[in-house]
LOTOR-722032 format. One record per residue: x, y, z of N, C-alpha, C, O in turn; residue in three letters. Coordinates in steps of 0.001 Angstrom, whole numbers, plus 524288, in hexadecimal, padded with zeros to 5 digits. Atoms other than C-alpha are relative to their C-alpha. Layout:
XYZXYZXYZXYZALA
...
***
This chain:
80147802BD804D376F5FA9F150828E805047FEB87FD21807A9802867FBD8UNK
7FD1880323804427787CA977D07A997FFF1802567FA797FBD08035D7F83CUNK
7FF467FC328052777DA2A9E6206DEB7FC7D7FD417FC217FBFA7F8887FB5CUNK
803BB8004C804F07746BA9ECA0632C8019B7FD757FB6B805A77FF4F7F99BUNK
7FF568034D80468774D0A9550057C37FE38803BD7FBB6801A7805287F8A8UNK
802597FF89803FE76BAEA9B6304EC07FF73806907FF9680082809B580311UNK
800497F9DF8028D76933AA9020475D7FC3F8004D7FCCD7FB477FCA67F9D4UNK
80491800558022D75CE8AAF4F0420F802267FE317FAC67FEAB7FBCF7F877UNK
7FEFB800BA804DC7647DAACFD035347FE2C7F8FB7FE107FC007F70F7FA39UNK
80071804B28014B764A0A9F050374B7FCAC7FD76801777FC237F94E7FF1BUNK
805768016C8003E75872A9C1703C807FDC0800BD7FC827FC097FC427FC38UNK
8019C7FFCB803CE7523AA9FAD030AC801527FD147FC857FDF27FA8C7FA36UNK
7FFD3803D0802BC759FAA986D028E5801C07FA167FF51802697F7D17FB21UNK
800998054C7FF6E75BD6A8ADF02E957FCCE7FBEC7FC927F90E7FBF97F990UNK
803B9805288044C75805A7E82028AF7FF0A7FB8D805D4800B97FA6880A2FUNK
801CE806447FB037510BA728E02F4A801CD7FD428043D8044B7F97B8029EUNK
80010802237FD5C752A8A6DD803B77801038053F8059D7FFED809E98060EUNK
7FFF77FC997FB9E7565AA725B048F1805FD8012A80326809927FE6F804D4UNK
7FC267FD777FEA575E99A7D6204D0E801FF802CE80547800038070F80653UNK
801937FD527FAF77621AA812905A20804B7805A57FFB1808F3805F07FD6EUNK
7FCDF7FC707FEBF766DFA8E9205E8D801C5801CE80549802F38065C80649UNK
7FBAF7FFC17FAD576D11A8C9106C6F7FA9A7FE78804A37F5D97FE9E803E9UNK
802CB800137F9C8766CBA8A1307A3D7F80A7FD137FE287F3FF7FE9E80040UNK
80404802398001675B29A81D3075287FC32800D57FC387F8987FDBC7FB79UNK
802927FE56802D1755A6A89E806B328018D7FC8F7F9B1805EA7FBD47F7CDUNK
7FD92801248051C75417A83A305D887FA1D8024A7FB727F5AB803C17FC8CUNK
803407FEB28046D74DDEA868A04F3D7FE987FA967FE29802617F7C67FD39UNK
801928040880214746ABA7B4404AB07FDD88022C7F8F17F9728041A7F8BBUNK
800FC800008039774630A7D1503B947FF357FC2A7FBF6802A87FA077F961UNK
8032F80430802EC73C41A743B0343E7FF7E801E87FA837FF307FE8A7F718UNK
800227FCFE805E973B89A7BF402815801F2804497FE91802B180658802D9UNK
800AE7F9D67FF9173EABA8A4C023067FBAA80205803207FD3D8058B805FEUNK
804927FCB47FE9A730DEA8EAE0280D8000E7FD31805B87FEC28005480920UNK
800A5803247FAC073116A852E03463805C280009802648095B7FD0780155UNK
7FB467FFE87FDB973B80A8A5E03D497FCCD80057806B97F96F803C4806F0UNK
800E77FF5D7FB1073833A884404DF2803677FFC2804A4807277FCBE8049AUNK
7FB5B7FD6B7FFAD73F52A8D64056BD7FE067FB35806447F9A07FA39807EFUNK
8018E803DB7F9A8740B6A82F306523803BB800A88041C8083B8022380346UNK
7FC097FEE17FBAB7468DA839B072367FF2D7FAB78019C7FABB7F90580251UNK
7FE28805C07FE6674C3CA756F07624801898008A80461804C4803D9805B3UNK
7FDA97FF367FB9174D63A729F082B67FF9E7FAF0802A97FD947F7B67FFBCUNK
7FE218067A7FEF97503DA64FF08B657F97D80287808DD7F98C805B580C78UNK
802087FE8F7FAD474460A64B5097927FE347FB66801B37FB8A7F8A37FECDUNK
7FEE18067F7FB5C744DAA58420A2928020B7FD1E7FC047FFAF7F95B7FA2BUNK
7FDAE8056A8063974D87A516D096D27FEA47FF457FC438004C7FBDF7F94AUNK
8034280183806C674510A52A208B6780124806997FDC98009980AA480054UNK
7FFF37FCB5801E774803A5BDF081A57FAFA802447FCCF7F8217FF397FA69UNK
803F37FD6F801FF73E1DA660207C8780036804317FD2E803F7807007FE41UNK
7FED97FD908033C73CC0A6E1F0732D7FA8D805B8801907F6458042280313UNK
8043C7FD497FF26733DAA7C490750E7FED9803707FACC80320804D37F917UNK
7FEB87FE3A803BB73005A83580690E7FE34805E5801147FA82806E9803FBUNK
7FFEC7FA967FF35731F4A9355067B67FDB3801A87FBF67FDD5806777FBEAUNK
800EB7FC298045672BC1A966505A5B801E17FE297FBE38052C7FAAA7FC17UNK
7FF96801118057472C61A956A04C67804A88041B7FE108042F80817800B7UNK
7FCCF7FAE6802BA738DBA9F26043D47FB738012C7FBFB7F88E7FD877FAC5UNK
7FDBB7FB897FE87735DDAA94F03F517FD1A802D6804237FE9B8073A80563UNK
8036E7FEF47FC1B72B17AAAD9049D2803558014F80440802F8805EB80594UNK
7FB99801C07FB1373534AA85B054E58066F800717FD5E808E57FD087FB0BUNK
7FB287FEA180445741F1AAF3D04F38805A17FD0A805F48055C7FC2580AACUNK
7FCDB8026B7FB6374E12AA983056758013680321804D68028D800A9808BDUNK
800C37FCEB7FCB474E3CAB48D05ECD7FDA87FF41805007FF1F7FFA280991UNK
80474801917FCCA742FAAB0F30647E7FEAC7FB8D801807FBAF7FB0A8053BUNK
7FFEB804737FCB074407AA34C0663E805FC7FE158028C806A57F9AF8045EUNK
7FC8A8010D7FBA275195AA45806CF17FD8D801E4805177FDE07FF308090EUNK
802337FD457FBED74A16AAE530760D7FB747FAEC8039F7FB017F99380837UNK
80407804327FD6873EEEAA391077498037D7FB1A802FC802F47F9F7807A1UNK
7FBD9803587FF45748BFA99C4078CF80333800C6806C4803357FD5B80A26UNK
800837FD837FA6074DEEAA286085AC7FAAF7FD70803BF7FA397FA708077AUNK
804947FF877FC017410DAA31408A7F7FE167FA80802847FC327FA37806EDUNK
80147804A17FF9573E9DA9480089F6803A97FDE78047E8018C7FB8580818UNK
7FC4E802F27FD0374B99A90370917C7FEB780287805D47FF077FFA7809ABUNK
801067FD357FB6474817A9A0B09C637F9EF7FCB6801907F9CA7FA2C805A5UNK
8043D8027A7FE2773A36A947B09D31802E07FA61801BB800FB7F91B805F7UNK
7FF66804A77FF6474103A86EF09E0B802707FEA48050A801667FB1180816UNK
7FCC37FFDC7FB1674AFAA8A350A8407FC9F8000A804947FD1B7FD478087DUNK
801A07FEDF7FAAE7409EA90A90B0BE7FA657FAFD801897F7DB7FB1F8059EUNK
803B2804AC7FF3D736A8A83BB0AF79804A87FA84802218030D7F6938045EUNK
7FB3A805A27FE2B7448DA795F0B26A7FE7C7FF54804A08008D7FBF88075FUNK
***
């Protein structure tokens, strides 16, 4: 994995728009209360986006972990 952008500090307090924290993972923040957390990824040339969860439901912890889990599913479907 690619060094980490983001920190529980600063997930919380981001403002609007979208933040990525390394290897595909990003925070999509639409509001204070509307934060979703996505794994971006490029499949036969089209890019796609998968979504992991809502903050504070899905703490970054847990959607770098999901984030793992996704690229491994992807590799072993290529």
């Amino acid at each position: 994995m690619a060094k980490a952008k983001l920190t529980a500090v600063k997930v919380r307090n981001l403002g609007p728009g979208m933040h990525g924290d390394g290897d595909g993972l990003w925070l999509h923040v639409v509001t204070a209360e509307r934060r979703n957390w996505l794994y971006r990824y490029q499949r036969h040339g089209k890019a796609r986006a998968m979504g992991l969860g809502g903050f504070p439901a899905v703490s970054l912890a847990d959607a770098r972990d999901k984030a793992e889990a996704a690229r491994k599913l992807l590799c072993r479907r290529h």
